[in-house]
Structures are given as structure tokens and as C-alpha cells.
N, C-alpha and C positions, 0 to 999 in steps of 0.2 A: 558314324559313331562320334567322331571330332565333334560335327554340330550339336549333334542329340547333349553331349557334353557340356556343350560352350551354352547351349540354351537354359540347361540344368542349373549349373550355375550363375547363371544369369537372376532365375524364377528365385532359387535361393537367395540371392544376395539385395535383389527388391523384399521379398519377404523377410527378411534380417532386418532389414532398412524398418521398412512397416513394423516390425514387434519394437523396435526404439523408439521410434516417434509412437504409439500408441498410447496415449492416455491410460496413465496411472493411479491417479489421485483426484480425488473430490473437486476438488480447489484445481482449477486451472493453473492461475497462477506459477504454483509448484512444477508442475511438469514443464512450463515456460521457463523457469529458472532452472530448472535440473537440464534441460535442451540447451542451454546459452544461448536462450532466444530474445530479443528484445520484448518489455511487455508495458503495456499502454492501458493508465487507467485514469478515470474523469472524475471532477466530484461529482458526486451526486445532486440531480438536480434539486431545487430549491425554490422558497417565493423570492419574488424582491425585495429587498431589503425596503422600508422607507428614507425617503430624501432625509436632507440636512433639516435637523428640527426633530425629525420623527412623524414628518408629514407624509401620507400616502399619495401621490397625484390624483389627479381627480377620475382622470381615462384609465386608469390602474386597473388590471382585470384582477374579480375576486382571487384571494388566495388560493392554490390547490390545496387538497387533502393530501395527508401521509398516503393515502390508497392513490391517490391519482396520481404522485411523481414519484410514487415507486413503479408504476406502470410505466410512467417516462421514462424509467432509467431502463426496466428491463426491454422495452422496444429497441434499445439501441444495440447495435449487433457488431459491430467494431471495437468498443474498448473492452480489456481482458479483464478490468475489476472495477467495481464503484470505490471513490474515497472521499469519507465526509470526516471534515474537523472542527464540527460545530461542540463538540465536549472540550477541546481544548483550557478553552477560559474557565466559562460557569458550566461547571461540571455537570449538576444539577440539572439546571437551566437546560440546558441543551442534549442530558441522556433523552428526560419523556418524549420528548416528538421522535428523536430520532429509535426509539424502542418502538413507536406507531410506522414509524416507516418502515422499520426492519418486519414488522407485521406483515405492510402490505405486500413486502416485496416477497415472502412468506407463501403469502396468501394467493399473488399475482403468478406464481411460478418458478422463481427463482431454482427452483430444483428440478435439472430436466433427467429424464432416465433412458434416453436414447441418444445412441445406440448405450452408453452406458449411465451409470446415473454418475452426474454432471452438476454441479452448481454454474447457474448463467447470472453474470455480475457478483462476483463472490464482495464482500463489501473489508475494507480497510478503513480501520476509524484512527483517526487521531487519540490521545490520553491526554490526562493534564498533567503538567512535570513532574516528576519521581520526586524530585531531591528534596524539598519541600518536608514531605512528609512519605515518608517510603511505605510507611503501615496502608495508609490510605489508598495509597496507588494499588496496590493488591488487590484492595477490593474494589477498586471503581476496576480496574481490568476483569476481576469476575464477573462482575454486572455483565459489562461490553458483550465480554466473549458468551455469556449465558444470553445472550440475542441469539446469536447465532455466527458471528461475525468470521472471519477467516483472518483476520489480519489487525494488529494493533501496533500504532506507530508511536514510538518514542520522544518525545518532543524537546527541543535544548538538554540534548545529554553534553554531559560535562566530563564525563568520565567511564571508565570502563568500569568501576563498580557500578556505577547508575545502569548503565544497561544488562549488565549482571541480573541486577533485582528485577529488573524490567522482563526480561527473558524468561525470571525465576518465573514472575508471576500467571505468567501466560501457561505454565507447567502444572500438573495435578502434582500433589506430594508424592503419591505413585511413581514419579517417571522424575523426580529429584527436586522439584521447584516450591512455590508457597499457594499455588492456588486451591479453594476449598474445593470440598468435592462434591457441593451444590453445581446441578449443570442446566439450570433454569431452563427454557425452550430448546436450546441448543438441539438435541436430539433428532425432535422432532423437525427442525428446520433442514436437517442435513439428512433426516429419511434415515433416520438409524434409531436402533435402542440404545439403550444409558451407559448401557455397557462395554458396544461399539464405539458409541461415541468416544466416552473414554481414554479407550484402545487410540484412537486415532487423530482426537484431540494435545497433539502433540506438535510442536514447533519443528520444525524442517529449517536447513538441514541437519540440526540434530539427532532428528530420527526421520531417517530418511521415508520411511511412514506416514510420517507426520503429515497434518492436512492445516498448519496453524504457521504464518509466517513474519515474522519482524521488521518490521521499517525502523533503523534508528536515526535520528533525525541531529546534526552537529549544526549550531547557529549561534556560538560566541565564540570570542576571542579565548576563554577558557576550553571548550570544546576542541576548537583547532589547535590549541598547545599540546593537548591530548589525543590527536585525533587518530594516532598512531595503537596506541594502548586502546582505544575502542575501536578499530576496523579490527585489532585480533581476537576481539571477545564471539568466543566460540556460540553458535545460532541467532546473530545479526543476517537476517537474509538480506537485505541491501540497505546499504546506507546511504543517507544523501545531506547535501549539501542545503543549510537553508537558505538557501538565496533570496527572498524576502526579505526576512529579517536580518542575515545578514549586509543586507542594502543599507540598513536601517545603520549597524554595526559601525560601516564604512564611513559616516555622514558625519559631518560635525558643523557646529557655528563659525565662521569667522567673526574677526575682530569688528565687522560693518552691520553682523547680525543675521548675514547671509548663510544657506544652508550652500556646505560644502560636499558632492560626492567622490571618493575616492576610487574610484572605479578599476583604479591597477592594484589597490588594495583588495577589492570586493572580487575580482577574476583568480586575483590570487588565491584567496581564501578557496572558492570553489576549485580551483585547481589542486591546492594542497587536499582536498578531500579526497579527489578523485583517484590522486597521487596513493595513497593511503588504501583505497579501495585494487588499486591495480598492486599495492605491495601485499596485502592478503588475502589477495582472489576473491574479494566481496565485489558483488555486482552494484553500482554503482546510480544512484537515483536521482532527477533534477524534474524541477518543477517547470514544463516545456509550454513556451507557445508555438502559434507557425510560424512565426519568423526565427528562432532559435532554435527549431528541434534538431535540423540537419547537423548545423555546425554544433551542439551536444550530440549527438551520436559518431560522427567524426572523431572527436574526441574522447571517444568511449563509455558516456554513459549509455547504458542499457533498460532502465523503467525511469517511466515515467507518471507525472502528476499533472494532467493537461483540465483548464477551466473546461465546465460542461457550457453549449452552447455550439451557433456556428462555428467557431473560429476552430473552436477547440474539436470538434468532428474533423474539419480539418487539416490541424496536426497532428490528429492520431491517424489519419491518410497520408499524408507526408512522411509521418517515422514509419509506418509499415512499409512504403514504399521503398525506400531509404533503405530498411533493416530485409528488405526484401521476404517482408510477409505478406 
């Protein structure tokens, strides 16, 4: 009877386990951050750019199609989300391709239904800065998220009103925010009706339903003065340090003409972010190679933003191993 008991609870307590880990949510992603699991995503693949000048090489193989590197992205079975920030700058410029890409990946499968229905490479795009003009950002985020997109990331926030509006916008009026209640492709991308959609089209973890998730992104000196008042800003799902740009931040001329980097300045700053993320339980995001991802996970960040490519398949191997995924 002891055993039959001990086995009981045993079958129980794996089955308890199984109904937690079981996939919740559309979006990957979410159920990875709702687990406090580490999560690894790549940009999305791309042509090459051309050389200095605007010169193509000559060996340069033709450019692919929006259909054929969305097919490269969804081939790839290791990272947990695609991230492209080609809207950043020229907002314009750089929606239409990426609206043809969001197509293919559409069209290529992006939505799997087994065992349940699953978005594979749910996609997180960069915006171009709020602060600017705030009206605007509104609607270039409608556009985005009427792709179909899971995720839109905040670029040089300055402040906790900035990501406020930012948050807002990603929100139907319905559910408190500014965005219209045009929901372009979206729908159909996520394998739901308008109305589903909707329902579900919601920022996480604000509603914990939610299937839509926030990157806010700090990368000035103003930002990090702040950076306290935006890690508390309620439905931030992770925030990160821009360590690019703030390289840039760190760098100054000397008197000789020489570029100087400050590098205990530059560590700092990313450290202050992280600091800020570990005071409001915001999970915390860095932009990883392979030779850096271990020692940021060590130190606690948890997502990441790794180049697509060899290297970059390989430090999404290295932090899973690491993070013991």
C-alpha cells in the first residue's frame, strides 16, 4: 500500500510538473518569460549589404527574395524568436520589404498547429523613436503589429512616460491604450478571427492572456539617469541595455584627434541597467555574441539578441547550454 502510495504521488507530482511547463500562449516567447527561462532570438536573415561606395562585389550572389529568407529564418530550429530593425531609421524605407517578408514567413508556415497551434519564429521588430513625435509612433506601431508581429521594441527611451505611450500604443482602446481598431492581416497570420484576435492581442505581462510583448530599449545618458522610473513602468517585458550605441555614448575625441573608449564607463552603464532590471523583476536583455553570452548570463541577463549567421547559431548553442536548455 506504502508503494502503490509513493508511486501515486510520484505520477502526480510529474504530471503537476507537465501541466506548468505546458504551453499556454500563441507566442512562445511569453510562456518562456512567464517559466523564468532564458530566451534566444536572432535577427532576421538579410541580403548583404553593399561595400563602401554602394558597390555590389562582383562574386556577390543575386539577392534573395522576401519568400526565400523567410524560409531561412523558419528553417532554423534553435532561436525562440526572429528580430529585425531595419524600421528603426527610415521608417518607410524599411516597413515594405519587411511587410513582403512578413508575408512569406506567413505563407512559408510560420503558424504550426501541433500538437497545439504555435507560432514558429514569432517575429519582434524594432519602431523608430517615440519622443519625436508621439502621434506618429502610434500609428507606425499599428501598421507593424497589423503584419502580424508579436513583439515591438522601443528604441532610446528616455523616460518612463516614453515607454508609457509606447506600451499604450501597442493596446486596442478596448483594453486601455491608443491603438486603432484596424487589425490589417494580423488575424489571419495568427489563425484566428478579428475578434479572437482582439481578445488576445494584448501585451503581456499586463494581461497575462496577452500574446504581444515589449522590449524597451535604454541607450543615453538621459535614459540611464532614468532608468530606474522606466524598469517600473508597468508591461515592459524586458528591457535592455543598448550596448552598441551606448559604445558609441562612452567614446570621445582627445586633444590629438584620437577616438577615446571608455570602457569602465560603457560596463557601467550596462551594469546600471541590469541593476534596475534585478530592482523590478524585469527580465533583462543584451545584445550576445559567442564570446560574451556566458559571462551575460552569469551576470543575469536572461534574452537575448544574437546576429543571424554561423557565429550567431553558435551562441544561441552556447546560452542554451549555459541556461541549461
Amino acid at each position: 500500500m506504502r508503494t502503490r502510495w509513493i508511486l501515486t504521488l510520484a505520477a502526480l507530482t510529474v504530471s503537476s510538473a507537465a501541466m506548468v511547463q505546458a504551453p499556454r500562449h500563441l507566442n512562445p516567447v511569453v510562456d518562456l518569460l512567464a517559466q523564468k527561462k532564458a530566451v534566444f532570438g536572432l535577427y532576421a536573415p538579410a541580403n548583404r549589404r553593399p561595400g563602401r561606395g554602394g558597390a555590389v562585389p562582383a562574386d556577390a550572389p543575386p539577392p534573395k527574395t522576401p519568400a526565400q529568407l523567410a524560409q531561412e529564418a523558419l528553417a532554423n530550429e534553435s532561436a525562440d524568436y526572429m528580430f529585425d530593425g531595419s524600421m528603426e531609421g527610415d521608417f518607410d524605407r524599411g516597413f515594405a520589404p519587411f511587410a513582403e517578408f512578413m508575408k512569406g514567413m506567413a505563407e512559408g508556415g510560420t503558424l504550426k498547429a501541433s500538437p497545439m497551434k504555435r507560432l514558429h519564429q514569432p517575429l519582434f521588430v524594432k519602431t523608430h523613436e517615440i519622443a519625436p513625435d508621439p502621434a506618429l509612433a502610434v500609428q507606425r506601431i499599428a501598421r507593424q503589429l497589423n503584419l502580424g508581429v508579436t513583439g515591438i521594441v522601443l528604441v532610446d527611451v528616455k523616460s518612463a512616460d516614453e515607454a508609457r505611450k509606447g506600451i499604450a500604443a501597442m493596446r486596442f482602446a478596448s483594453q486601455g491604450g491608443t491603438r486603432s481598431d484596424d487589425v490589417g492581416n494580423a488575424p489571419s497570420v495568427w489563425g484566428m478571427s478579428e475578434s479572437e484576435y482582439r481578445q488576445k492581442a494584448d501585451v503581456w505581462p499586463l494581461n497575462p492572456n496577452g500574446e504581444l510583448v515589449n522590449f524597451t530599449i535604454v541607450e543615453s545618458k538621459e535614459g540611464l539617469a532614468n532608468v530606474r522610473e522606466i524598469a517600473a513602468v508597468k508591461g515592459i517585458g524586458v528591457l535592455f541595455p543598448g550596448a552598441g550605441t551606448l559604445r558609441g555614448v562612452f567614446t570621445s575625441t582627445d586633444a590629438n584627434g584620437q577616438r577615446v573608449f571608455d570602457e569602465q564607463g560603457w560596463e557601467g552603464a550596462i551594469q546600471q541597467v541590469l541593476a534596475a532590471c534585478k530592482e523590478f523583476n524585469v527580465p533583462c536583455g543584451y545584445p550576445a555574441t559567442a564570446n560574451d553570452i556566458e559571462k551575460r548570463i552569469q551576470q543575469g541577463f536572461s534574452v537575448f539578441i544574437i546576429s543571424w549567421g554561423e557565429a550567431g547559431f553558435r551562441a544561441v548553442d552556447i546560452g542554451k547550454k549555459a541556461t541549461g536548455r
